[in-house]
VEXTI-585610 format. One record per residue (C-alpha): residue in one letter; residue number from 1; x negated, y, z negated. Coordinates in steps of 0.5 Angstrom, whole numbers, plus 500, padded with zeros to 3 digits. Layout:
+------+-----+-----+-----+-----+
| type | seq |   X |   Y |   Z |
+------+-----+-----+-----+-----+
|    A | NUM |   X |   Y |   Z |
...
+------+-----+-----+-----+-----+
END
This chain:
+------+-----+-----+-----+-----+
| type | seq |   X |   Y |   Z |
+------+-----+-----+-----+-----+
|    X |   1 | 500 | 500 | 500 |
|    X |   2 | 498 | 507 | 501 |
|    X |   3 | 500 | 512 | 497 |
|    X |   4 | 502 | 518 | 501 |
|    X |   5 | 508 | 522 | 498 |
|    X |   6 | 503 | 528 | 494 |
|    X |   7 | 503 | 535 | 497 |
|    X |   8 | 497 | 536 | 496 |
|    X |   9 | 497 | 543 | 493 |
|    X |  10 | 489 | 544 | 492 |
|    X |  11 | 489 | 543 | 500 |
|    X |  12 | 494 | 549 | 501 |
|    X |  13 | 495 | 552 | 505 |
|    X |  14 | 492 | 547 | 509 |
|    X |  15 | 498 | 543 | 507 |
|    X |  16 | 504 | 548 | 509 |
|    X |  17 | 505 | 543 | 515 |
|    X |  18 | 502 | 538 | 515 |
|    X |  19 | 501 | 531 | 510 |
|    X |  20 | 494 | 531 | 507 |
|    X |  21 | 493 | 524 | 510 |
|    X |  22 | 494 | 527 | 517 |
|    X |  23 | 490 | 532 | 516 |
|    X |  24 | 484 | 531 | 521 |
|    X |  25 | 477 | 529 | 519 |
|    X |  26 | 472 | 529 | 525 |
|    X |  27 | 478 | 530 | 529 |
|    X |  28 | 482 | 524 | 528 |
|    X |  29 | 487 | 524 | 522 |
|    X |  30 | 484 | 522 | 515 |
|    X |  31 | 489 | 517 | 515 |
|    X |  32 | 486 | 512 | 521 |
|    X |  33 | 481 | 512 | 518 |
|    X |  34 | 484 | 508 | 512 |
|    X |  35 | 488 | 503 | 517 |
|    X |  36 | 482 | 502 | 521 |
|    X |  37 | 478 | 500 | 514 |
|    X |  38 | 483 | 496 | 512 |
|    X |  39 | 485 | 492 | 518 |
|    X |  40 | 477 | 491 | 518 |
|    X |  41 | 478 | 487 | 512 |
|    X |  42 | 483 | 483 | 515 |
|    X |  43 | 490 | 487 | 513 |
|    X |  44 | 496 | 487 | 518 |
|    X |  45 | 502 | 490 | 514 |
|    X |  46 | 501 | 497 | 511 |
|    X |  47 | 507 | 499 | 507 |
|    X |  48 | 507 | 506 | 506 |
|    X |  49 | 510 | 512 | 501 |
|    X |  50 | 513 | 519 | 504 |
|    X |  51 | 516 | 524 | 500 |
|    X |  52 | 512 | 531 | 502 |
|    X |  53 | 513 | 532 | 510 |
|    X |  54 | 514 | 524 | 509 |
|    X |  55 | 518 | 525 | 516 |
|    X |  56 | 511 | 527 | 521 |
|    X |  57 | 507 | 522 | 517 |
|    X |  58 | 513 | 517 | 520 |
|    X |  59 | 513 | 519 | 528 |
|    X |  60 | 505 | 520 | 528 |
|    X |  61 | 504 | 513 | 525 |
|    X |  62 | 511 | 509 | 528 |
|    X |  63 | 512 | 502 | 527 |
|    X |  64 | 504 | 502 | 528 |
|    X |  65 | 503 | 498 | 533 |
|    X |  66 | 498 | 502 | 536 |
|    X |  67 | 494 | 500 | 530 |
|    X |  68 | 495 | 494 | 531 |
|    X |  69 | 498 | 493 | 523 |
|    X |  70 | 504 | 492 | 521 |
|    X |  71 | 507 | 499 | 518 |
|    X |  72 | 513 | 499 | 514 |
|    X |  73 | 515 | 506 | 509 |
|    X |  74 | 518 | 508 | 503 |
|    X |  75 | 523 | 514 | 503 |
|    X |  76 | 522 | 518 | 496 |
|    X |  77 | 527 | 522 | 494 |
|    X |  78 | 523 | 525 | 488 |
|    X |  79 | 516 | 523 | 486 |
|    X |  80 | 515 | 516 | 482 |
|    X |  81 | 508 | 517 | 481 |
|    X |  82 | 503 | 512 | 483 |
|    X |  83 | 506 | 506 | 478 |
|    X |  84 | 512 | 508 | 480 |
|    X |  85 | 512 | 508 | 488 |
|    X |  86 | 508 | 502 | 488 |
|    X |  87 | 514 | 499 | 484 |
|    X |  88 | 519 | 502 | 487 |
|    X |  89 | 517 | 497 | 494 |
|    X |  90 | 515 | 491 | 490 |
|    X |  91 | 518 | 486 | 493 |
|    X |  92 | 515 | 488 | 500 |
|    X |  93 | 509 | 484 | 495 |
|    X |  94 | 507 | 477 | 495 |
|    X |  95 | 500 | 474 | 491 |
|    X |  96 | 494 | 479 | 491 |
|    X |  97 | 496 | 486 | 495 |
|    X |  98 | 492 | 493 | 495 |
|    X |  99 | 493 | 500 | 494 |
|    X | 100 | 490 | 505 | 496 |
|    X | 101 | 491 | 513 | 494 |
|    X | 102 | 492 | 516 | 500 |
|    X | 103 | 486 | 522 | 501 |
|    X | 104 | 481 | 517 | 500 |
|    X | 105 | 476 | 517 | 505 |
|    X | 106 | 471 | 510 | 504 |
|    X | 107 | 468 | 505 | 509 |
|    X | 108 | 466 | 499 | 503 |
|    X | 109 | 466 | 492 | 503 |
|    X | 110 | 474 | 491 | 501 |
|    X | 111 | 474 | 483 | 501 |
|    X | 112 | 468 | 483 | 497 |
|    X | 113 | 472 | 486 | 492 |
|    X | 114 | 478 | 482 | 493 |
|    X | 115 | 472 | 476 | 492 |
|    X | 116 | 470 | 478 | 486 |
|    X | 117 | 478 | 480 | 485 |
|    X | 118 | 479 | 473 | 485 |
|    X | 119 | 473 | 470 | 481 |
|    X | 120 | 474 | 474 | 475 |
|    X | 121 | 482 | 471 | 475 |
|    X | 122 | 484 | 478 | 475 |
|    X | 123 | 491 | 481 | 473 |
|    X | 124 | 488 | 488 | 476 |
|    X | 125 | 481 | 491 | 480 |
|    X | 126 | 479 | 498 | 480 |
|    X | 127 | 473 | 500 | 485 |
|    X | 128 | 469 | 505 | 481 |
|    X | 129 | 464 | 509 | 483 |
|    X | 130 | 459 | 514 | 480 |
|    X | 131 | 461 | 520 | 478 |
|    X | 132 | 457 | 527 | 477 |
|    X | 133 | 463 | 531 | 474 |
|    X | 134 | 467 | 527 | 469 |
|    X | 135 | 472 | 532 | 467 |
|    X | 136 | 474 | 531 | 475 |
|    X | 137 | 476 | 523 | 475 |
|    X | 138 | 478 | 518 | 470 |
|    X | 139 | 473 | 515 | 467 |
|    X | 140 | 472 | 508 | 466 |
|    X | 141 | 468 | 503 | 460 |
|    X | 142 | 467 | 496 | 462 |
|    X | 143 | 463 | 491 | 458 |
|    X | 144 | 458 | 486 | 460 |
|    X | 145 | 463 | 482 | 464 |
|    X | 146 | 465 | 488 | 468 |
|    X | 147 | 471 | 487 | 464 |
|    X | 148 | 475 | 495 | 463 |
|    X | 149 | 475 | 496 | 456 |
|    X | 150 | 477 | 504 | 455 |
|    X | 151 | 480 | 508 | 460 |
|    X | 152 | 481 | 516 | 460 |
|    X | 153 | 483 | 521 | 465 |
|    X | 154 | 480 | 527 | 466 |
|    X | 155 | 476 | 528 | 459 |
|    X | 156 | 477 | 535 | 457 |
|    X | 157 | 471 | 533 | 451 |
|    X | 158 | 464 | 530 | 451 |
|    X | 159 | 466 | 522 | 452 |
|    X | 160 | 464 | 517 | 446 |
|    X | 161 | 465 | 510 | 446 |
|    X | 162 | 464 | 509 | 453 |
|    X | 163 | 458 | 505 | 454 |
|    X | 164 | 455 | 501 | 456 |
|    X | 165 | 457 | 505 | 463 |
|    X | 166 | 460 | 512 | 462 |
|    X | 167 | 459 | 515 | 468 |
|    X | 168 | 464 | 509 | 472 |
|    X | 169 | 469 | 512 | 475 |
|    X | 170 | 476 | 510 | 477 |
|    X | 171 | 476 | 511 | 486 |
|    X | 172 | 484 | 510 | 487 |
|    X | 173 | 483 | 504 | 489 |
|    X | 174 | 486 | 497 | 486 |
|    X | 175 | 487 | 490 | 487 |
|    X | 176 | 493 | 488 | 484 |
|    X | 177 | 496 | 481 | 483 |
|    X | 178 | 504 | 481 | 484 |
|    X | 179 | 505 | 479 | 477 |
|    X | 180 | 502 | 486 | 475 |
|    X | 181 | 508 | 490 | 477 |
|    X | 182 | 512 | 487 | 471 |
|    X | 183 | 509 | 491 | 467 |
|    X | 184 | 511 | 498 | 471 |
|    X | 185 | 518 | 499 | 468 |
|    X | 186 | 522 | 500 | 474 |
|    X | 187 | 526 | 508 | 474 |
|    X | 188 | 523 | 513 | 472 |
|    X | 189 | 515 | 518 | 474 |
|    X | 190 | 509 | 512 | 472 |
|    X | 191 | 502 | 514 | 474 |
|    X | 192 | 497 | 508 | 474 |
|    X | 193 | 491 | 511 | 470 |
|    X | 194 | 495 | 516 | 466 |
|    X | 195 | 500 | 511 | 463 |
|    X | 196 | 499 | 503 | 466 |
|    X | 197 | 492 | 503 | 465 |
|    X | 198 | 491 | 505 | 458 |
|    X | 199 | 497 | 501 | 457 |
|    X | 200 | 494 | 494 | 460 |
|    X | 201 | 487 | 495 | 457 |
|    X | 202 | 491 | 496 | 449 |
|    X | 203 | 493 | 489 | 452 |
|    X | 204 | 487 | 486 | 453 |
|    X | 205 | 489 | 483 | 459 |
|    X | 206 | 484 | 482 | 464 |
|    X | 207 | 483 | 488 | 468 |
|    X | 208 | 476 | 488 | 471 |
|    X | 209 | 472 | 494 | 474 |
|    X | 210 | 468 | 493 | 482 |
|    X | 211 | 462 | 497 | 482 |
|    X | 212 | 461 | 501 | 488 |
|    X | 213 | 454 | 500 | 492 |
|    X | 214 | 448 | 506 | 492 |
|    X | 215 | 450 | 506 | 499 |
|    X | 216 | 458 | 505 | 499 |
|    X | 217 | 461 | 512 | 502 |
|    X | 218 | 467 | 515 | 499 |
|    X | 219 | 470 | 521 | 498 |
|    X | 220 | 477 | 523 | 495 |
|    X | 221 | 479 | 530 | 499 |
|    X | 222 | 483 | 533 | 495 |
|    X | 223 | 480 | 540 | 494 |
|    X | 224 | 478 | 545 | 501 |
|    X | 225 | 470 | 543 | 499 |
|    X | 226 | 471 | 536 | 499 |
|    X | 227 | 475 | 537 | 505 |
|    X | 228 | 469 | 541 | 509 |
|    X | 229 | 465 | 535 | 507 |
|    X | 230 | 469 | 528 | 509 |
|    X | 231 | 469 | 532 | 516 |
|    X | 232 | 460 | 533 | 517 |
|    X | 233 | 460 | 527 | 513 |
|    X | 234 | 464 | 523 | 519 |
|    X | 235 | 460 | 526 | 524 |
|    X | 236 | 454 | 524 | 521 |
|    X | 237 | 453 | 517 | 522 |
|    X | 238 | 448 | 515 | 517 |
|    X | 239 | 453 | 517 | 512 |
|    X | 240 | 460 | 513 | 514 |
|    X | 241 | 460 | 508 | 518 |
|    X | 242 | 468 | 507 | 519 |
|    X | 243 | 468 | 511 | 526 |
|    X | 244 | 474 | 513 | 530 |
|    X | 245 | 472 | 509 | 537 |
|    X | 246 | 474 | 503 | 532 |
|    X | 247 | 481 | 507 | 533 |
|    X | 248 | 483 | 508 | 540 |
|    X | 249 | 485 | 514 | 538 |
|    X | 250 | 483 | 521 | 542 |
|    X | 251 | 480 | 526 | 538 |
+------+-----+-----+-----+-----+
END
């Protein structure tokens, strides 16, 4: 599932009319990008959420067929929240399923993750990155099984507690096991790292965090900086390696 209902108000006025993930990077919208990476990893049905210019996202993508997945959307007539859209779509779901936020732009090796996703017996994965500002992400502790044993959004104070890896941060991208929207109640606003995450690890179930590699390449586009440097980045081909010619779409 990719998480697209936001209006992404840190990239206005950039977003008055237009959906953050068609936004273009390198002259091709943020979201191919993300297709073409999944289809890669051997995906073929995408479910998508809509709320914000929710209608322009449909008529871009359609059905999908041109991407060679499967693309299905869900309508929101209010914001759910992370949590809450995913299990607004739950029966869309069968065994292990990914979700991706919607302004990431990475080209890592998903199926290892999914490998290590189901080595572990995991109820959920997070991919975590290396973070320079803590205050910007949710930062993520693991213990020596890689297992998360703390989690907090966007810190305000110094973090304590967070070892052995205070610096890991939660990318916006998980694989779930079905059986984890069980615990998302089914109405209301629920974000994933605000409100189901800190729950779970409470739980001790198995909630397990995949360390991005040093040469691993993501960015989440959610402020006009970080916009300006997905699109040199992209044209950069040292730096990401999910290229547009993947695509079959014309800049």
């Amino acid at each position: 599932m990719i998480l697209a209902a936001g209006e992404g108000t840190r990239l206005s006025p950039l977003t008055l009319e237009i959906p953050k993930v068609l936004l273009p990077i390198g002259g091709v919208p943020l979201i191919c990008y993300t297709l073409a990476w999944l289809k890669s990893h051997g995906i073929s049905q995408v479910i998508i959420n809509l709320y914000h210019l929710g209608e322009k996202i449909r008529e871009f993508l359609g059905a999908g067929s041109r991407f060679g997945i499967e693309i299905s959307y869900s309508q929101e007539d209010s914001i759910r929240g992370t949590a809450g859209g995913v299990k607004r779509v739950e029966q869309f779901f069968d065994g292990i399923f990914v979700v991706v936020y919607g302004d990431i732009l990475t080209d890592f090796d998903l199926s290892a993750m999914i490998n290590f996703h189901r080595a572990k017996k995991a109820l959920a994965t997070l991919a975590l990155f290396q973070a320079a500002n803590l205050r910007e992400v949710g930062v993520v502790g693991l213990d020596k099984e890689d297992r998360v044993v703390s989690f907090m959004e966007k810190p305000e104070s110094p973090i304590v507690n967070y070892q052995p890896s205070p610096t890991l941060a939660n990318s916006g991208i998980y694989i779930l096991q079905r059986e984890f929207l069980d615990y998302i109640p089914r109405q209301g606003f629920f974000d994933f790292a605000c409100d189901i995450f800190p729950k779970l690890i409470e739980l001790r179930l198995p909630i397990y965090g995949y360390r991005l590699q040093p040469g691993d390449y993501l960015i989440d586009i959610g402020t006009l900086e970080k916009y300006r440097k997905a699109n040199e980045d992209v044209l950069d081909n040292s730096k990401f390696k999910v290229q547009s010619a993947t695509l079959n779409i014309e800049p």
